[in-house]
N, C-alpha and C positions, 0 to 999 in steps of 0.2 A: 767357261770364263767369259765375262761381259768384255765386251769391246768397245770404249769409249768412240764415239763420232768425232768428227772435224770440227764441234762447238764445245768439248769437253765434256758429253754429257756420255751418258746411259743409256744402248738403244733399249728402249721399252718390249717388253716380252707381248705376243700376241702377232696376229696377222693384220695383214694391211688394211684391211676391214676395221676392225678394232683402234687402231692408231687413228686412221682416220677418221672414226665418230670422235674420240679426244680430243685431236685437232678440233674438228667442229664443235664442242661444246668450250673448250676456251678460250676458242675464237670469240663464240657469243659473248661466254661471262666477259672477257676483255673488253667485246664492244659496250656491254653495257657498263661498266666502269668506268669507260672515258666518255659514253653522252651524261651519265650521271655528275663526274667532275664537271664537263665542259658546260653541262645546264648549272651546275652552281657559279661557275664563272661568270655567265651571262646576266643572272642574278642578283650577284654582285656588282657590275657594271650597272646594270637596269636602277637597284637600291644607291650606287654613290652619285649617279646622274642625277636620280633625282632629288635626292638631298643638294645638289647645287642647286637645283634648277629653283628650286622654291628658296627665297630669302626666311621666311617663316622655319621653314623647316631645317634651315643650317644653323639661325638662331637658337637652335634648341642644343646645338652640342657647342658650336662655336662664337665667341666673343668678335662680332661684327663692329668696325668702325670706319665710317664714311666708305661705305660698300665694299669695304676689303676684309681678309680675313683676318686675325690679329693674335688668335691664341684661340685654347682649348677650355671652355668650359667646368663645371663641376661635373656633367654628364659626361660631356667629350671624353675627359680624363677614364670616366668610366668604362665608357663605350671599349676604349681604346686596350686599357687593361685586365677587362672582363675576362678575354680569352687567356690569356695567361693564367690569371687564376683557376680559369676552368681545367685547365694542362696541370697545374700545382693538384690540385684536386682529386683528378682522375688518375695520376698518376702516384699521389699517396693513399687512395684508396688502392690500387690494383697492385700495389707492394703488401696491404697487410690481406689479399686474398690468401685464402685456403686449397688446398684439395681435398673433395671431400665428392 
């Protein structure tokens, strides 16, 4: 009979040996999951700086008047709602997948 541990779980069948390569290999995947999130976050700061920093280039998504910002463009609106639809999308394509 399994024995749940003190976090609810399932001790893992195998020697300590073996648990502990697991350990080490989820450890990795985990860390690379979060330098991957944390380098898109960076990325993101890096892209919306510099869209203020240049007037030229906030021009292009947002309606600028006497150097303030004032509204959202025809693009901005774009920009804005793109990902939504990409979610509408991907997620009415992966409702009519198959098994096969």
């Amino acid at each position: 009979m399994a024995n749940p541990n003190q976090f609810g779980t399932v001790n893992r069948a195998g020697s300590v040996a073996e648990q502990a390569a697991y350990d080490v290999g989820l450890r990795q995947h985990m860390l690379r999951v979060y330098n991957y999130m944390a380098s898109g976050l960076a990325l993101s700061g890096i892209v919306a700086y510099g869209l203020f920093a240049s007037s030229e280039l906030a021009s292009l998504f947002f309606e600028i008047e006497g150097g303030y910002v004032v509204g959202l463009n025809l693009l901005g609106w774009i920009a804005i709602f793109a990902p939504l639809g990409l979610l509408l999308l991907t997620s009415a394509r992966a409702a009519r997948m198959s098994e096969r």
